[in-house]
N, C-alpha and C positions, 0 to 999 in steps of 0.2 A: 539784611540779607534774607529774603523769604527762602524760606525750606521747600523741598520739592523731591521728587523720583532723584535721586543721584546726587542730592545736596546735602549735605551736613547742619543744621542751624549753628554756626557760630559762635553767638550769642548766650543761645543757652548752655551751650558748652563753656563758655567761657566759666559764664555766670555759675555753672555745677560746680565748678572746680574751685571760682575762688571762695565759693561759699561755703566747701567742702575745706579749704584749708583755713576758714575762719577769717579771710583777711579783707579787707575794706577795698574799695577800689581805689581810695589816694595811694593804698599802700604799692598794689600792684604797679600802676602808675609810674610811681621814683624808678621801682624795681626795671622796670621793661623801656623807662628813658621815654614812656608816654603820656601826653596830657590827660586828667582825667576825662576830661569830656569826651577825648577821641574811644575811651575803652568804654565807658556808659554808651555812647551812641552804638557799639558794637553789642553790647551783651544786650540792646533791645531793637537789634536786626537794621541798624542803619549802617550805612557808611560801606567803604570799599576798600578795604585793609590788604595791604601789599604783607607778599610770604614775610617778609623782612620782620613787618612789627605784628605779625602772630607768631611769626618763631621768639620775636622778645618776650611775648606775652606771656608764650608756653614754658619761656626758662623763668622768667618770673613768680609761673605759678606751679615750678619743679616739674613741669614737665617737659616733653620733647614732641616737634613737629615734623612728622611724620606724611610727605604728600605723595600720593600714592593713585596713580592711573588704573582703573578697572575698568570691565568691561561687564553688561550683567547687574544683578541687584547689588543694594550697595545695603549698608543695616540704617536702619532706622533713625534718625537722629535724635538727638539727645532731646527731652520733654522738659518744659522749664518745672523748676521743683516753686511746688506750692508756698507764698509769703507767709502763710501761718507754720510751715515746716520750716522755711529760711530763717524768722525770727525763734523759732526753738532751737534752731541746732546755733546759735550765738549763748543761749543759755549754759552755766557752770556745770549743767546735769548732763547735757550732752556733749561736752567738751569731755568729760571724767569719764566718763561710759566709753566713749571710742578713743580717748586716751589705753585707756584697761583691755580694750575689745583688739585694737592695734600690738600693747606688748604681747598680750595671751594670742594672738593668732600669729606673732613675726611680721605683720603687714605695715608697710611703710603709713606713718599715722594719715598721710594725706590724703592716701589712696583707698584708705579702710574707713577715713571720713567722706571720702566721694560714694565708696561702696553703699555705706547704709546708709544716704544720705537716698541714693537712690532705691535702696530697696524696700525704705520707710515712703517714699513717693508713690513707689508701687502698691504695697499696702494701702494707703491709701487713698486712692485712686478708687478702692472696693467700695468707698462711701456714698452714702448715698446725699451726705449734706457737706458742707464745709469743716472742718477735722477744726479745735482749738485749742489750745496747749495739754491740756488732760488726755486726748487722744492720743496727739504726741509723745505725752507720757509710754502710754499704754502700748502703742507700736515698738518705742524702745523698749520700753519690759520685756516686749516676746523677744529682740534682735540679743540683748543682752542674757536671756534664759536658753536662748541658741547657742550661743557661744560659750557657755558654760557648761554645757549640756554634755 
C-alpha cells in the first residue's frame, strides 16, 4: 500500500506496533485468525486488506481501529523504524528499560514501547551514518536519564 498526501503506510504501522510489543509475526498471526504471509505482505506495503482483518490485526496487537473520514491534512504516516534499532529493541536491555520506563510513568507497557521506540528513531534519524547497537545503547541512556530525571 504506497503512502501518499491522505494515506497512512499500513505496513509501517503495523510493523511499529508489533515490534513495539516485542511479538513475532507468527505470533500476531494465531492472534488475529491471519496467515503469516497475509500480515508480512502488509507490513511491507503489499496487498489489500479489508477493515475486517486490520481491525483483527489491531486487537491482536492491543489495539483498536479507528476509521475516520477527514477533510484537509492528515498527519504524516508512520516511518519505518530502523533494522539495527528493530534488532536492539528484541535485546534483554531494552526490554528491562521500558519494562521500568512503562511502571515509573503509569504507561500501558505497549504503548511506552511504541513511544520510545519511536522517539529513539527520531534521535536517530540526526546521524549522519547508520547507528549500531552501541548507539542504540546510548540513545536509550539519554530516554532512560529522562525518565528519571
Amino acid at each position: 500500500m504506497p503512502s501518499g498526501r491522505g494515506r497512512v503506510d499500513l505496513g509501517a504501522l503495523l510493523r511499529n506496533r508489533r515490534t513495539a510489543a516485542g511479538r513475532t509475526i507468527a505470533s500476531v498471526a494465531v492472534d488475529a485468525g491471519l496467515s503469516v504471509p497475509c500480515i508480512a505482505n502488509l507490513e511491507n506495503g503489499r496487498g489489500n486488506p479489508t477493515l475486517s482483518a486490520v481491525g483483527s490485526l489491531a486487537g491482536a496487537l492491543g489495539a483498536s481501529l479507528i476509521v475516520e473520514l477527514v477533510e484537509g491534512d492528515v498527519p504524516e504516516p508512520a516511518a519505518a523504524l530502523p533494522d539495527s534499532l528493530v534488532q536492539f529493541s528484541r535485546s534483554a536491555r531494552f526490554s528491562a528499560e521500558a519494562a521500568r520506563m512503562a511502571e515509573v510513568t503509569g504507561a500501558p507497557a505497549t504503548a511506552l514501547r511504541e513511544r520510545l521506540l519511536h522517539a529513539m528513531a527520531v534521535m536517530g534519524s540526526l546521524a549522519v551514518r547508520p547507528l549500531g547497537e552501541s548507539d542504540w545503547h546510548r540513545i536509550l541512556d539519554t530516554a532512560v536519564l529522562t525518565v528519571r530525571a
